[in-house]
Residue frames relative to the residue before (quaternion, step in Angstrom):
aa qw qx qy qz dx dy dz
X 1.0000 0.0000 0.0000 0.0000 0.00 0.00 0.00
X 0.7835 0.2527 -0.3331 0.4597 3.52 0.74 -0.68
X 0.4659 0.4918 -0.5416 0.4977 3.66 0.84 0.28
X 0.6189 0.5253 -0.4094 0.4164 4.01 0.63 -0.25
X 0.7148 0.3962 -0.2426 0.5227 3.66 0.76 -0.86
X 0.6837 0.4979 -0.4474 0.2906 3.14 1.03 -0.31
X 0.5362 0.6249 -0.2667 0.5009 3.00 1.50 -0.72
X 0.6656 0.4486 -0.3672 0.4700 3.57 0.64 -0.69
X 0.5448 0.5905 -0.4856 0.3445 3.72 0.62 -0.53
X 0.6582 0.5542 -0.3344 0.3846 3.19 0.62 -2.25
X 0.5568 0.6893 -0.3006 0.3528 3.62 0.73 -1.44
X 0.6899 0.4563 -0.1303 0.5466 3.71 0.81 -1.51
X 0.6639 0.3211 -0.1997 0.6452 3.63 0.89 -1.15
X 0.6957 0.2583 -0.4922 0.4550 4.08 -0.11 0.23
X 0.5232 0.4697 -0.4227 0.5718 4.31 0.98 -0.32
X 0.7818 0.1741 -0.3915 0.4531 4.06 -0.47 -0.62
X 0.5624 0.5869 -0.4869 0.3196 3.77 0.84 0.05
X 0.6761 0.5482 -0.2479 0.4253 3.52 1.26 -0.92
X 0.5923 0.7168 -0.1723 0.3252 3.00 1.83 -0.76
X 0.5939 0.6021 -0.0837 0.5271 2.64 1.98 -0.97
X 0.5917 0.2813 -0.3624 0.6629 3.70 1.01 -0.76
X 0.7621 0.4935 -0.4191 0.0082 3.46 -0.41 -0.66
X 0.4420 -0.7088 0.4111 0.3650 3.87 -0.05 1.06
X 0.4682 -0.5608 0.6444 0.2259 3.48 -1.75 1.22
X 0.5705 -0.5327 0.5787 0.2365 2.93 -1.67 0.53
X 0.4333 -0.6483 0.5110 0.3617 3.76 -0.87 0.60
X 0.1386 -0.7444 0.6358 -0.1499 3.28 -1.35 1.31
X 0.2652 -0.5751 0.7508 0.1874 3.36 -1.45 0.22
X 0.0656 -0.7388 0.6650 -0.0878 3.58 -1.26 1.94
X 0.2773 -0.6264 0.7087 0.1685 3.15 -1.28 0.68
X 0.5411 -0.5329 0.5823 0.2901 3.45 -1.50 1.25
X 0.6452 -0.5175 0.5248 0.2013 3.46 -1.64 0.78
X 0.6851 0.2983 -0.1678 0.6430 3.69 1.18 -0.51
X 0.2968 -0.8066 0.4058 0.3109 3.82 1.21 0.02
X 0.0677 0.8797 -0.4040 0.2413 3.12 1.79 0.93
X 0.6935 -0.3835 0.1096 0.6000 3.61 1.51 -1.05
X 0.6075 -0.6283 0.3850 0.2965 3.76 -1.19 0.11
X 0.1915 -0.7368 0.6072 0.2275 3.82 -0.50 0.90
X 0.0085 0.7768 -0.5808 -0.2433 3.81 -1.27 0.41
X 0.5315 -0.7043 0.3978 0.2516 3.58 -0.67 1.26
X 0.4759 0.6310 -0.3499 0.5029 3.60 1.07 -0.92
X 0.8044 0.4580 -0.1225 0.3579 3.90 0.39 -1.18
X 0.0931 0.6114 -0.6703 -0.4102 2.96 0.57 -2.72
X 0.5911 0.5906 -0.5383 0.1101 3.03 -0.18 0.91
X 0.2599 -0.7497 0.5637 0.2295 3.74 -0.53 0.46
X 0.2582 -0.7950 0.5487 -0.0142 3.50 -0.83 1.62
X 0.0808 0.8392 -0.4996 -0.1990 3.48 0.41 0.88
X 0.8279 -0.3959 0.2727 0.2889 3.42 -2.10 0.50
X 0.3208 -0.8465 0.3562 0.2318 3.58 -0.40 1.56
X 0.5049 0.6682 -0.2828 0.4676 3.14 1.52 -0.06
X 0.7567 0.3801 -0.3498 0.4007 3.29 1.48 0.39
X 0.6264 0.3407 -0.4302 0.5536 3.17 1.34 1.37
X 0.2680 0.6849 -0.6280 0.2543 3.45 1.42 0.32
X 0.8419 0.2737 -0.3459 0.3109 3.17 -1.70 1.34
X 0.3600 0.6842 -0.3813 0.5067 3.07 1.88 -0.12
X 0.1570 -0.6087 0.7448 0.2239 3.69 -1.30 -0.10
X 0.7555 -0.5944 0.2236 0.1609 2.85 -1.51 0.60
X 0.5765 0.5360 -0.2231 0.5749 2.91 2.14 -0.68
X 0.8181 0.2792 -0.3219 0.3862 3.43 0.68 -0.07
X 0.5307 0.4473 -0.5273 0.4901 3.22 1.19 0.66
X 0.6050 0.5212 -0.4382 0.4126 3.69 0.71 0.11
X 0.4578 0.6508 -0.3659 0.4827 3.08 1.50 -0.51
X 0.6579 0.5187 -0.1917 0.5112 3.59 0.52 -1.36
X 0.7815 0.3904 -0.4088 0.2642 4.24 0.13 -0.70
X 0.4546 0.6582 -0.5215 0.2969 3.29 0.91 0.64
X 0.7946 -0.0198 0.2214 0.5650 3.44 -1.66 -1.07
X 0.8370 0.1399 0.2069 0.4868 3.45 -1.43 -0.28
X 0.6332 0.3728 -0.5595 0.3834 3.81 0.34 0.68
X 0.8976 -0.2889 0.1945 0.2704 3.09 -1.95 0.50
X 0.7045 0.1441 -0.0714 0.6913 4.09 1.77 -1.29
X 0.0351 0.8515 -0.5131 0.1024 3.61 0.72 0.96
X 0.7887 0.1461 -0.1175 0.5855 3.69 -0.27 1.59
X 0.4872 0.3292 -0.4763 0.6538 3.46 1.35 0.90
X 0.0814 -0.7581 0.6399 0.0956 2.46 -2.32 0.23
X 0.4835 -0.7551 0.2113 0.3891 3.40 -0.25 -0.15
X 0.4309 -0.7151 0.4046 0.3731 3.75 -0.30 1.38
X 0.4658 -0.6437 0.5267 0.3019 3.16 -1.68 0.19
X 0.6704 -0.4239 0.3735 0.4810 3.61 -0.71 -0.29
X 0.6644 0.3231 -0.4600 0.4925 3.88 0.16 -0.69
X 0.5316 0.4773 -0.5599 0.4196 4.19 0.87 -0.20
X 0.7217 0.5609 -0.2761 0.2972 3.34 0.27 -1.06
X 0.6960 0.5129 -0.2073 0.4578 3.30 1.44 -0.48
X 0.5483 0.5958 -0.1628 0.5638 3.13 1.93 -1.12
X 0.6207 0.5022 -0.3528 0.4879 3.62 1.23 -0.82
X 0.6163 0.4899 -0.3402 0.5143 3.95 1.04 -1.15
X 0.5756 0.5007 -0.4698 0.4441 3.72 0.42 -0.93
X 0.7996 0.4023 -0.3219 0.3085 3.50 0.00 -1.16
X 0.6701 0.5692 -0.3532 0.3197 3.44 1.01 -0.46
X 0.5830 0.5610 -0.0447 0.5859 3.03 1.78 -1.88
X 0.1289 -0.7443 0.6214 0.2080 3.77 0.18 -0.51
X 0.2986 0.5343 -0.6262 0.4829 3.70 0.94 1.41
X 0.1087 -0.6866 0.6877 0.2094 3.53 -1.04 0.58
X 0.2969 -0.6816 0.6667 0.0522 2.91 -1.51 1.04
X 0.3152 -0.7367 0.5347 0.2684 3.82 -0.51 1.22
X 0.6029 -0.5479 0.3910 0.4282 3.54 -1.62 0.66
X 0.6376 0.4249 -0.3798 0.5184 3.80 -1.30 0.03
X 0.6980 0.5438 -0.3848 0.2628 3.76 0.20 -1.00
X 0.0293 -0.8742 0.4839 -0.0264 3.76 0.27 1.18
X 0.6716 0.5445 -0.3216 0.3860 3.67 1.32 -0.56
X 0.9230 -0.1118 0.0246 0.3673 3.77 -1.00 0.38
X 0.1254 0.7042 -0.6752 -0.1802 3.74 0.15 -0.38
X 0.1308 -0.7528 0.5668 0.3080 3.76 -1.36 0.35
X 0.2972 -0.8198 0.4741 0.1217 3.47 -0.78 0.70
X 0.5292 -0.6731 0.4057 0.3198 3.62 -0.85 1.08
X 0.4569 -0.6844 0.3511 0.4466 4.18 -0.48 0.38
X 0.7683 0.3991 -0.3920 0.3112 2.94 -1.44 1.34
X 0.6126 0.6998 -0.1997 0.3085 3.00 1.79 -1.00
X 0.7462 0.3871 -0.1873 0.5082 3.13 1.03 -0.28
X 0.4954 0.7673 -0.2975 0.2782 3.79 1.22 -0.58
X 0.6098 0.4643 -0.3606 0.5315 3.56 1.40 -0.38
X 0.5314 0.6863 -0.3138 0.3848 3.51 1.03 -0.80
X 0.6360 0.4451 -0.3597 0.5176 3.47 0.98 -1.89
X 0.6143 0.5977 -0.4354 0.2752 3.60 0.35 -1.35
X 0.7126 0.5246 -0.1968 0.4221 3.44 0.54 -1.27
X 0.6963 0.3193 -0.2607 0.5876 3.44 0.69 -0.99
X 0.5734 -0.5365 0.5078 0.3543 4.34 0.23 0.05
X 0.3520 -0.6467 0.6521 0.1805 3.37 -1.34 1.00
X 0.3940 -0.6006 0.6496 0.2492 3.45 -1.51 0.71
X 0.5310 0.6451 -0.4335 0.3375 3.21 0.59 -1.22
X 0.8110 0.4306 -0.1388 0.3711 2.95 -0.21 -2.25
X 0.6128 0.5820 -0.2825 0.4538 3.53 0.89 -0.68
X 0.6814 0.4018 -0.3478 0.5033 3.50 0.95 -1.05
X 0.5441 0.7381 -0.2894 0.2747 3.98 1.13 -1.00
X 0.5888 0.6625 -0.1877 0.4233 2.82 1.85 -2.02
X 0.7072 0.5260 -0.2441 0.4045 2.95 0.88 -2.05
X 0.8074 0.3615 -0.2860 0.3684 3.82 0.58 -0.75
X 0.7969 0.1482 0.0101 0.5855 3.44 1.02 -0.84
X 0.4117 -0.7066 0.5031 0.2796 4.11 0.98 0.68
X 0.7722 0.2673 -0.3770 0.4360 3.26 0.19 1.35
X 0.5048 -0.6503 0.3824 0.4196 3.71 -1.13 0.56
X 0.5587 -0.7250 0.2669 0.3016 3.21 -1.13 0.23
X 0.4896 0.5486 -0.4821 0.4764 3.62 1.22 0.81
X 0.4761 0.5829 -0.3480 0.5591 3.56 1.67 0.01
X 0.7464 0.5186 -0.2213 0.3536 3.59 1.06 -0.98
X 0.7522 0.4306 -0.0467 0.4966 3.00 1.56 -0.97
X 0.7141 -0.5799 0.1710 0.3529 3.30 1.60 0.05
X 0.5012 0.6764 -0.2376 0.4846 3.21 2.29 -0.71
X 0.4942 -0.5958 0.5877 0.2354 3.24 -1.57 0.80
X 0.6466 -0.6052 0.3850 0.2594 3.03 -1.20 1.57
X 0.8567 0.1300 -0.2371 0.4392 3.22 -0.84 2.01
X 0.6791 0.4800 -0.3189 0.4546 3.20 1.65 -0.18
X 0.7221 0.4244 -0.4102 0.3609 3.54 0.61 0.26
X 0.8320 -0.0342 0.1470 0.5339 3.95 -0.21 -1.31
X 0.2250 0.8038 -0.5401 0.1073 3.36 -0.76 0.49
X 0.1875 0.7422 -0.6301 0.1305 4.19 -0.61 0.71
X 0.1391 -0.6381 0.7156 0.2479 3.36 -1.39 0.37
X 0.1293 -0.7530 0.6149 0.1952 3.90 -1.39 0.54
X 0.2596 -0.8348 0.4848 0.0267 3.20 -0.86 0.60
X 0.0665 -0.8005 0.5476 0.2343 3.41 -0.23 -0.06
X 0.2476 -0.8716 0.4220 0.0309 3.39 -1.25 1.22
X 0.8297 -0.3845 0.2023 0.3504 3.56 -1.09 0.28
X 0.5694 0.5253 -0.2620 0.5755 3.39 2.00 -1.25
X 0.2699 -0.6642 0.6912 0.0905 3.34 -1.40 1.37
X 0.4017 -0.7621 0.4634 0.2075 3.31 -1.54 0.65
X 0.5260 -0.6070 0.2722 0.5299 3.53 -0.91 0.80
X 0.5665 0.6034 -0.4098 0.3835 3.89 0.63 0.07
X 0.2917 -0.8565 0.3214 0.2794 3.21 0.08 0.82
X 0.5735 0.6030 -0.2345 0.5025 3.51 -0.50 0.66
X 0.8226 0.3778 -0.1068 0.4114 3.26 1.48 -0.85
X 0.3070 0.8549 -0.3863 -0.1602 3.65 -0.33 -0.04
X 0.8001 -0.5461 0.0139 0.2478 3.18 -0.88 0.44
X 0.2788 -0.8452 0.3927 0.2318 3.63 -0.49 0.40
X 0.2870 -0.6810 0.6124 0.2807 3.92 -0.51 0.82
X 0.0104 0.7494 -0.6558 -0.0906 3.30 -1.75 -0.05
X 0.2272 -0.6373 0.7358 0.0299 3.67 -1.22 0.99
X 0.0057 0.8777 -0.4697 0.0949 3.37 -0.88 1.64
X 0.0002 0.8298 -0.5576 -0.0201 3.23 0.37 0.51
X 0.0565 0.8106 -0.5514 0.1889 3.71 -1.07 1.15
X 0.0736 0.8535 -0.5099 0.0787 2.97 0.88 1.68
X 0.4460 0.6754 -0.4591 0.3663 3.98 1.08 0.48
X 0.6237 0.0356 -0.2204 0.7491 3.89 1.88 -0.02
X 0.6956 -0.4244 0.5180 0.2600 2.56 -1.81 1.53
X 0.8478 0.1881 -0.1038 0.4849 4.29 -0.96 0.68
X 0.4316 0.6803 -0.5300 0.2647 3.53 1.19 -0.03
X 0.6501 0.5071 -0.4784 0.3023 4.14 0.30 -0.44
X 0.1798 0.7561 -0.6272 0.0510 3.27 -1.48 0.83
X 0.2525 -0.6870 0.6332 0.2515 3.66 -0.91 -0.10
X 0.0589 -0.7559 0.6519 0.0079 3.07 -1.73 0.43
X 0.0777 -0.7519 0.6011 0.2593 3.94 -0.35 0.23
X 0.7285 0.3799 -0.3114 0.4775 3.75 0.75 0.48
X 0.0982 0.8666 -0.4857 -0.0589 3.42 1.31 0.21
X 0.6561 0.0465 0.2390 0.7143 3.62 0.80 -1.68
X 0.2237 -0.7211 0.6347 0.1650 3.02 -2.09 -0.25
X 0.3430 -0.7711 0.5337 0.0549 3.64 -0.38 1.37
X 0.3425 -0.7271 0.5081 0.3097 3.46 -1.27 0.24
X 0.5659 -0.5892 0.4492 0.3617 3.76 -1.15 1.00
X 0.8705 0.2279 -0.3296 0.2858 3.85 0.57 0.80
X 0.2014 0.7845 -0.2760 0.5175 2.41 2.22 1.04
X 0.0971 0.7653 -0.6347 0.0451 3.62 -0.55 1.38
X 0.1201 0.7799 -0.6096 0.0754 3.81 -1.11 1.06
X 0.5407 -0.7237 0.2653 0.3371 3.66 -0.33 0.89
X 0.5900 0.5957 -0.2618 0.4780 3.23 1.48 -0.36
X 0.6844 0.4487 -0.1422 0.5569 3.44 1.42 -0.26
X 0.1225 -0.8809 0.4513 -0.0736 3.29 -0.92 1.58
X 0.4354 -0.5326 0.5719 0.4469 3.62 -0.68 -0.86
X 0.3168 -0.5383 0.7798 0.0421 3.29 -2.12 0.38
X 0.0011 0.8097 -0.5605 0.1737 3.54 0.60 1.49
X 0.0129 0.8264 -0.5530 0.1054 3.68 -0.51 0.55
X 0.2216 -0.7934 0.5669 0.0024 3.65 -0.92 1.45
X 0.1890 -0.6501 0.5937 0.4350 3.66 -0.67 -0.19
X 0.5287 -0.6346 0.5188 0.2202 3.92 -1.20 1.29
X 0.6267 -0.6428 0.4360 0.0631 3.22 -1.67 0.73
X 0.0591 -0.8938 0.4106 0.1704 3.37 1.20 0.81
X 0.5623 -0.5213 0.4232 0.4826 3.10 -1.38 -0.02
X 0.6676 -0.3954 0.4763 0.4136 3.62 -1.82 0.37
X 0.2589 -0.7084 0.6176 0.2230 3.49 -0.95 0.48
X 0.4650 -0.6302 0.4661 0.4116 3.81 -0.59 1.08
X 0.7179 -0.4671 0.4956 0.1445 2.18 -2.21 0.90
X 0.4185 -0.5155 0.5073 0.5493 3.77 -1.49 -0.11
X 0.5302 0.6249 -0.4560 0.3471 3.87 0.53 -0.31
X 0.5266 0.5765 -0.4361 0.4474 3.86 1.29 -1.69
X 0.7471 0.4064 -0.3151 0.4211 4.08 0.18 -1.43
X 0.7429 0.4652 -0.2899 0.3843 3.55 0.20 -1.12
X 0.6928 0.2898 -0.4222 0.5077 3.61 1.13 -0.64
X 0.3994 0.7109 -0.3672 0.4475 4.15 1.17 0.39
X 0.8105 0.1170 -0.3628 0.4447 3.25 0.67 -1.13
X 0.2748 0.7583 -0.4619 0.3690 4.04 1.78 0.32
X 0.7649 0.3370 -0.2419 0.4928 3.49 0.33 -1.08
X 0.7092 0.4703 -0.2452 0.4645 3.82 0.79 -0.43
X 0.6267 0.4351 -0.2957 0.5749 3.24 1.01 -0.15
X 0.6116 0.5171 -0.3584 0.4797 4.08 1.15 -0.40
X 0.5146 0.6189 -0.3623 0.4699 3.11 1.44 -1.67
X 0.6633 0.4675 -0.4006 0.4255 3.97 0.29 -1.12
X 0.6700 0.6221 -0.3366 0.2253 3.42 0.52 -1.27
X 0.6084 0.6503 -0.1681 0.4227 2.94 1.37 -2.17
X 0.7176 0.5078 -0.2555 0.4024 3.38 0.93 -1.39
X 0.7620 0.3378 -0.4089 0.3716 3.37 0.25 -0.69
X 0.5744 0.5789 -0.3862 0.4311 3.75 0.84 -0.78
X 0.2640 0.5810 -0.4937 0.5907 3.98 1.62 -0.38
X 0.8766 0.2261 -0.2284 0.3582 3.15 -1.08 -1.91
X 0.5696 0.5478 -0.5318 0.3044 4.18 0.43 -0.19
X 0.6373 0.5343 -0.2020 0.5174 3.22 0.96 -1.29
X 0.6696 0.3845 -0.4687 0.4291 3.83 0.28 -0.52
């Protein structure tokens, strides 16, 4: 019996050891508080645009320093923003490409969810509900977009640019993305209009030399344990 448990331990301690070296597949996570999304493909952490809707651009830039309000964000640029839809959507979207992307229906609708509706946010703000609730639509089946405002300044001065995840299930083909959609001014505040705040993510610790050496220890006893098993049986 105690040669069994011992063996069963090493077993547990050579499986959460492998577990540890072995790279994740790239993924698209929602924070545990749906605070924001992490994409694995990147490291980036995309936080919820719906938590500076109304903000203007100057005063959330104001805010990404020390001690301000988005401290350790920044704002993504447009090939992120595009690179962030590719990964979700498995449409690739070449770099530079800033104009429309259309999107087949549905394909994109978990994404909006994850990244925060302006819309619904601006609805909330006016009438405490989203706006397929206002208008009469089953949840998710009418309008929906999140806007954002990104890192890319426009040649107008004063202006910069504004991604946009659209989902428009009221025409048949209505969903598309865009990391130029429009272009807002940097002291321009409207509830329907967010940021594209971006963090580099917290990777895991790469293992120690000890994590491998005390790996191949337990895997190399595990053998031991075993055969002196099979003498005795």
């Amino acid at each position: 019996m105690k040669t069994c448990g011992t063996s069963q331990h090493f077993v547990a301690l050579a499986a959460a050891s492998l577990a540890l070296c072995a790279p994740a597949g790239a993924a698209i996570i929602d924070a545990s508080d749906h605070s924001y999304l992490s994409d694995t493909a990147t490291g980036l952490d995309w936080l919820d645009v719906t938590t500076t809707a109304g903000m203007s651009f100057n005063y959330v830039s104001s805010q990404l320093g020390v001690g301000g309000q988005f401290a350790g964000w920044r704002y993504a640029t447009g090939d992120e923003f595009n690179t962030l839809i590719s990964s979700y959507s498995g449409v690739a979207i070449g770099a530079g490409n800033y104009v429309p992307v259309d999107m087949e229906t549905d394909r994109i609708d978990g994404l909006l969810g994850l990244m925060g509706s302006t819309l619904d946010y601006h609805y909330s703000v006016l009438f405490g509900h989203s706006y397929d609730q206002h208008w009469g639509y089953a949840e998710g089946q009418g309008l929906d977009f999140s806007y954002g405002l990104l890192a890319d300044s426009h040649s107008l001065p004063g202006f910069q640019f504004l991604g946009i995840v659209y989902d428009n299930d009221e025409v048949p083909g209505g969903d598309l993305t865009a990391a130029h959609a429009t272009y807002f001014h940097i002291s321009s505040a409207e509830n329907h209009v967010g940021s594209f705040l971006v963090r580099d993510h917290v990777a895991a610790p790469i293992p120690e030399p000890e994590t491998y050496a005390l790996l191949l220890a337990g895997l190399g006893l595990l053998g031991f344990i075993r055969r002196r098993t099979g003498k005795k049986a």
